[in-house]
C-alpha positions in Angstrom: 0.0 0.0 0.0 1.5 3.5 -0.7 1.8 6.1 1.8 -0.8 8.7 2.1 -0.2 12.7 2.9 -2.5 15.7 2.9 -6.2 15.8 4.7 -6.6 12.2 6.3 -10.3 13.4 7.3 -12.5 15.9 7.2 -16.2 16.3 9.2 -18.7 18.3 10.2 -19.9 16.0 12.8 -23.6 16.5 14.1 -24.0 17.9 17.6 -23.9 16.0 20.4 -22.8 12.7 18.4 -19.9 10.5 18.9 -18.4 10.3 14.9 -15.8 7.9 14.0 -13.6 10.6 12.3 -10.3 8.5 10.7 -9.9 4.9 11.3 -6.2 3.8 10.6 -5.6 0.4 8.6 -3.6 -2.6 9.8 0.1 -2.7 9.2 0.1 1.2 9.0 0.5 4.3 11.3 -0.7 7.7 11.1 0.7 11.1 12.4 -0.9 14.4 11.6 -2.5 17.6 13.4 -6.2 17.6 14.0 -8.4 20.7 14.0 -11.7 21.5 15.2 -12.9 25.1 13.5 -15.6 27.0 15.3 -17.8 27.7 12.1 -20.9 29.2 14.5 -21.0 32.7 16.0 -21.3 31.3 19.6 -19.4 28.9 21.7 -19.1 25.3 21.2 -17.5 22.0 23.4 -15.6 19.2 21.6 -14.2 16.4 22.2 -11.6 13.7 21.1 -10.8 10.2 21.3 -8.8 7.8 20.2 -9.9 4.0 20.4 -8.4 1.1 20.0 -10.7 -0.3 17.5 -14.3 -0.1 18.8 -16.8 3.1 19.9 -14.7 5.1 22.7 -15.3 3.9 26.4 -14.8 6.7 29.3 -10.8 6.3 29.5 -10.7 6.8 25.0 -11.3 10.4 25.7 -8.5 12.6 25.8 -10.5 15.6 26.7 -14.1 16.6 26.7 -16.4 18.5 26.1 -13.7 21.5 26.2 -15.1 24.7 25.6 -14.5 26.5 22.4 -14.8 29.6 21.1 -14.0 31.1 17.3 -10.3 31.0 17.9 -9.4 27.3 16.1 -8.1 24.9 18.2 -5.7 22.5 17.2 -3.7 18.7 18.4 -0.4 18.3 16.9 1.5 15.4 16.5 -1.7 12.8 17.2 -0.2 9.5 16.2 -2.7 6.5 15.6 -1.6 3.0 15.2 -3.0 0.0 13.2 -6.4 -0.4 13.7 -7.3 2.6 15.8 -9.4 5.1 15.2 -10.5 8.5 16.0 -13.8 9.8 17.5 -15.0 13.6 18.1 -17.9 15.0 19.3 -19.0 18.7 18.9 -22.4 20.7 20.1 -22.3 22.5 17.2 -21.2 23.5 13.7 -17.9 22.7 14.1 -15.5 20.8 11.5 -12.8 18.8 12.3 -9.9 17.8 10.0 -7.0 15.4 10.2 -4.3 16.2 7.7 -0.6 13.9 8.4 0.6 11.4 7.0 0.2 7.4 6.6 3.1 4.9 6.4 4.2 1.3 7.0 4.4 0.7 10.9 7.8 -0.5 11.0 
């Protein structure tokens, strides 16, 4: 499989809803900067996770429900390994992209 670089994801997830962002194939690993952009004229919460496979439990969640306000806020160097994926949540218009880089998990 060749290596992937550029956007990795893009969303506009719905409020309140757990959305399974990037999920990152067997045999590879991904590292990239994720941002959520405050597209509404009033403050917003979001969330991330990163799973090892299956819908994020309590201890997936690397923060939520953080408040946000128009300023875009940002997670570099978010590294996900073979078979793990990504979840966000937002309460409002927010999108979320995941731009990095895919290679061979040596």
């Amino acid at each position: 499989m060749a290596n992937n670089s550029g956007r990795l994801a893009a969303a506009v997830p719905p409020g309140g809803q757990d959305v399974e962002l990037f999920a990152c194939a067997a045999g590879r690993k991904a590292i990239g900067t994720l941002t959520f952009n405050n597209r509404a004229r009033t403050n917003a919460t979001i969330s991330l996770a990163v799973t090892a496979g299956g819908a994020p439990v309590a201890a997936d969640w690397m923060f939520e429900e953080m408040l946000m306000d128009a300023i875009p806020a940002t997670v570099t160097g978010l590294v996900v390994g073979g078979g793990q994926k990504i979840y966000v949540r937002t309460s409002g218009f927010v999108g979320v992209t995941y731009n990095g880089a895919v290679t061979a998990d040596t």
